[in-house]
C-alpha positions, 0 to 999 in steps of 0.5 A, spaced: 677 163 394 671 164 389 667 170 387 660 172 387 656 177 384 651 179 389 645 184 389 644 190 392 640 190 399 641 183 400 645 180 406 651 179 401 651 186 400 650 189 407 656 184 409 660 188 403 658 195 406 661 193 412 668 191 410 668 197 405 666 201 412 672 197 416 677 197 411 675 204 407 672 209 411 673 207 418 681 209 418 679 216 415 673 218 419 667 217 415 661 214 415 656 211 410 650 216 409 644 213 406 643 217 400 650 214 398 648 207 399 642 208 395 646 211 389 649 203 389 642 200 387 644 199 379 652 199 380 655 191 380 657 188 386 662 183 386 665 179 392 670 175 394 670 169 399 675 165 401 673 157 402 669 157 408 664 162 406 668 169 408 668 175 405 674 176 404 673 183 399 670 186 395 667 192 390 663 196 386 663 197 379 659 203 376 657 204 369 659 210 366 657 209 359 656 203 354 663 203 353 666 205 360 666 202 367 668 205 374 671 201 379 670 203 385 671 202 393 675 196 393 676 193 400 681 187 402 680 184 409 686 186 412 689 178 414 688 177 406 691 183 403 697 181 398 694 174 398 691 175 391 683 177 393 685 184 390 688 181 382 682 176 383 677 181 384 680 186 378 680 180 374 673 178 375 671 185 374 675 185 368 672 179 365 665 181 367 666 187 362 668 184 357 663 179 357 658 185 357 662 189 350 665 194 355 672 197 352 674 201 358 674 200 365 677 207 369 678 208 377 681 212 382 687 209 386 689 211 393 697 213 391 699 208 395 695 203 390 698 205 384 703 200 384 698 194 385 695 197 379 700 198 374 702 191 375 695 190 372 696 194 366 693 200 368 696 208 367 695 213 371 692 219 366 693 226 368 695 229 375 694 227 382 688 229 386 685 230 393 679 225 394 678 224 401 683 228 403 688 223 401 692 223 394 689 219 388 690 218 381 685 217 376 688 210 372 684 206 366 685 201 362 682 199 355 681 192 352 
């Protein structure tokens, strides 16, 4: 498996829109709106492909300030999850921070992912909370 980062509006991208629908809004009855999609134009793209040039994951990194990044709509293609593409992901992601003088990167975790993350070294910071009509929490974690 190997990462990329990719542009926005580019093939690479609107194949990364379609497993985060699939795998992310889909399953919770949501679609995508065009303003929504137009608000990723300056955000990080990352994908993960496996070796024969599938995507098998992705995400989007936001800058909040030139200190922070917020990870976010991180998609693992069902037949690939708990193989390693979310760690690699993240650690990319990671990597690019610290590359690029970011000290913190933040992000809200679905419940269910909140263990993934702890084993990441992220903390959860304050109460749980509704995002998509399901329970999140907002984690961090400082480099």
């Amino acid at each position: 498996m190997y990462i990329q980062f990719f542009d926005f509006a580019t093939p690479l991208y609107d194949e990364a829109v379609r497993l985060r629908d699939d795998i992310l809004r889909k399953p919770l009855g949501l679609k995508f709106t065009v303003e929504y999609l137009a608000s990723e134009y300056e955000d990080i793209h990352i994908g993960c492909y496996n070796d024969s040039r599938q995507l098998v994951g992705c995400l989007v990194l936001k800058i909040i300030d030139e200190q922070t990044l917020k990870m976010r709509q991180v998609a693992v293609a069902e037949s690939m999850q708990k193989k390693g593409v979310g760690q690699l992901m993240v650690a990319a992601s990671e990597d690019y921070a610290r590359a690029n003088g970011y000290t913190k990167m933040m992000l809200h975790a679905r419940e269910v992912a909140v263990p993934f993350y702890e084993k990441l070294e992220y903390t959860k910071v304050g109460e749980r909370f509704e995002e998509v009509n399901i329970p999140h929490f907002k984690m961090e974690k400082l480099f």
